[in-house]
N, C-alpha and C positions, 0 to 999 in steps of 0.2 A: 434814348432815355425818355421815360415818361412818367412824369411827375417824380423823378429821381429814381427811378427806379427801371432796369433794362427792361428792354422790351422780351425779351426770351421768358423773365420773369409772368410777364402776361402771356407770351402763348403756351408754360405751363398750366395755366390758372384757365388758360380756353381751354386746351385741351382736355383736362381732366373734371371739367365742367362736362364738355362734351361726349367723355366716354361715359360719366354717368347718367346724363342722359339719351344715349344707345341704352344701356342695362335698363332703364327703368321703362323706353319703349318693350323692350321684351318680356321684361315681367311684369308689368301690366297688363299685355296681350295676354301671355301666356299661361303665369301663374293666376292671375285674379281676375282675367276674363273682360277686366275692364278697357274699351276700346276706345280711348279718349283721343288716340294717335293711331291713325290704321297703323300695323305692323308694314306694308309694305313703304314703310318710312323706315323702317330700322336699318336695312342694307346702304341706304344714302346717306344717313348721318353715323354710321357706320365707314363708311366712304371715305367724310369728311374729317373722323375723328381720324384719320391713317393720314388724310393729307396735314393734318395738323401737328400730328405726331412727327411726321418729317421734317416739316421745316420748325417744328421746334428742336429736333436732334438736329439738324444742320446748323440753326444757330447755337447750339449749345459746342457743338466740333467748331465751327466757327470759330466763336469764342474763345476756347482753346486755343488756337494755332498761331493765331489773328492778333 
């Protein structure tokens, strides 16, 4: 717990932090041309956004069981 609050609660709030910015590396490349992130970033924090998403469903099953 941190600051009273679980910690699964924070790696929701990373994660979904994280997949939108994946989405906004792409369309910013993509759709508006603007290259402020080279695009070959997007597959690694794309990456990241999958390993975050795990071990926030494993603490969330966790959780559960536990």
């Amino acid at each position: 717990m941190i600051y009273g609050k679980p910690l699964i609660a924070y790696m929701g709030i990373l994660t979904l932090s994280s997949l939108l910015f994946t989405a906004f590396i792409s369309v910013s490349n993509v759709k508006f041309n603007y290259h402020l992130i080279p695009f070959k970033w997007h597959p690694r924090v794309a990456a990241v956004t999958i390993t975050l998403a795990l071990v926030h469903a494993t603490l969330g099953v966790g959780s559960y069981f536990f």
